[in-house]
C-alpha positions, 0 to 999 in steps of 0.5 A: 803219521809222523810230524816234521817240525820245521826249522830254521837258520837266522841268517843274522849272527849273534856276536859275543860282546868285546872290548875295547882296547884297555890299555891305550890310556897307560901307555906312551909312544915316545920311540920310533920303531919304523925300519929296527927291530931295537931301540935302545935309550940312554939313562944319565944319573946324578952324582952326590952333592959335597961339602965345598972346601974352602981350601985346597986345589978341589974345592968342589970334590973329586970330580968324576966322569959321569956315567951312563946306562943303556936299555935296550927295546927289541920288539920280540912278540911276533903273532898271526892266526889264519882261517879260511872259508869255503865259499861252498860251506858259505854259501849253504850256510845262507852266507854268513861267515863274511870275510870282512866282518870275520877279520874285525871279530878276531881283531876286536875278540883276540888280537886287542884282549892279547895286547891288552894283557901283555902290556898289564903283565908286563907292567905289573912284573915289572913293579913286583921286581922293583918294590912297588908293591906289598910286601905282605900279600893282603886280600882286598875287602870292602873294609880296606880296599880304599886303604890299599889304593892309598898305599900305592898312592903314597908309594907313587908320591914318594918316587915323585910319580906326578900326580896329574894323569896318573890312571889304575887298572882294577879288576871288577872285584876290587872295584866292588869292594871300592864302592862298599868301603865305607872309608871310602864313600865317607871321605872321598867326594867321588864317594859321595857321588857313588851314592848318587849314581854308582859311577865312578870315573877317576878316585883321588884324581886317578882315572880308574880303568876296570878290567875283567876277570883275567886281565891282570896277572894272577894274584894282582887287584889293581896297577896304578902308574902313569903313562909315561913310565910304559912304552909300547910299540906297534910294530907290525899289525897286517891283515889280508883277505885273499879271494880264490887263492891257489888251492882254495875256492873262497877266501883265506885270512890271514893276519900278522901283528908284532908288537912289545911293551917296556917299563923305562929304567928310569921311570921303573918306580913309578908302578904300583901293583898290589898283590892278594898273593904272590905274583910271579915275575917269570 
């Protein structure tokens, strides 16, 4: 005689794990995209200084018509997904694929991630192309991951990058490899405190983010900058719940988000991204 085994379907789902948002503490939300689809800002430089001249109907110099740049910032990144549940499928699958809750896990899974690493890719394309980086890629060790991270201070510090608020993203290796430098933990009281209780929240006064794998462009370990360098609109961020529309007996979902992310000219310097080997830019 056979033996069927019985089985048996949780109605609870296991969800997988998510994030966050990672990025909100890099940016700045100086500009007002409502009602355009591109803002452009005004850059004004100085001029040189002169030697006065005693004598003469120029004593000051030459005087010139002092110029101007402008960027412009059109929001370019259009995306949407849509999905639908049959409310028969659902209803034999004891009901748990809920609309709502299947909206907030492709928001919290794929729409933030995808913000998250737009806006890193873009920060850190935008450092290698303006010299804020190394010259010669250098993989990370736990023997000079403390020195790189100095490196890109010091690069901050000669472009006059204010030093309060200043934040890093580091992937999970680099921050290993922080910890287990001894260089590190000797002469920085944060150092110390890793000993203590393994944490780490802010090194040299910079608040350190850590990123998982992927989060960061090929070749990058960590980006450090501060939040007034990157601006990033959220233009458009639309989410529908359709229930029994035509053609379809349950619901479609559907959702829309526009969204950009740009390095101001006149703040471009104020990125450091080291590279463990070349990045690209295009």
């Amino acid at each position: 005689m056979a033996i069927n085994l019985a089985e048996k379907y949780e109605k609870k789902v296991e969800e997988r794990f998510k994030l966050k948002s990672l990025t909100e503490a890099f940016i700045n939300r100086d500009y007002d995209w409502t009602g355009v689809k591109t803002v452009k800002v005004y850059s004004i430089p100085t001029v040189p200084l002169n030697d006065y001249n005693k004598e003469g109907t120029n004593r000051y110099g030459t005087p010139t018509e002092l110029e101007d740049t402008i960027q412009e910032m059109p929001v370019n990144e259009d995306k949407s997904f849509t999905f639908t549940i049959d409310k028969g499928n659902n209803q034999d699958q004891m009901n748990v694929k809920g609309a709502g809750k299947a909206l907030a896990r492709e928001i919290d899974e794929v729409i933030v991630p995808t913000k998250d690493m737009y806006r890193l890719d873009v920060m850190v394309k935008s450092a290698v192309k303006n010299g804020g980086t190394n010259a010669t890629p250098t993989a990370i060790t736990k023997t000079n991951a403390y020195e790189m991270f100095l490196d890109g201070q010091e690069y901050l510090d000669n472009n006059k990058v204010p030093v309060t608020g200043r934040v890093a993203g580091v992937s999970a290796r680099m921050y290993k490899f922080l910890k287990l430098d001894p260089s590190f933990v000797k002469n920085s009281d944060l150092g110390q405190k890793i000993t203590i209780n393994g944490q780490v929240g802010e090194v040299d006064g910079v608040k350190i983010v850590k990123l998982p794998s992927g989060y960061l462009p090929e070749g990058c370990s960590f980006v450090i900058t501060h939040p007034s360098v990157t601006t990033s609109p959220d233009k458009l961020a639309d989410y529908k719940i359709h229930d029994n529309p035509p053609g379809i007996n349950g619901n479609l979902v559907e959702g829309r988000v526009r969204y950009d992310a740009f390095v101001k000219d006149a703040k471009k310097e104020g990125i450091y991204a080291h590279q463990e080997s070349a990045i690209a830019t295009e």
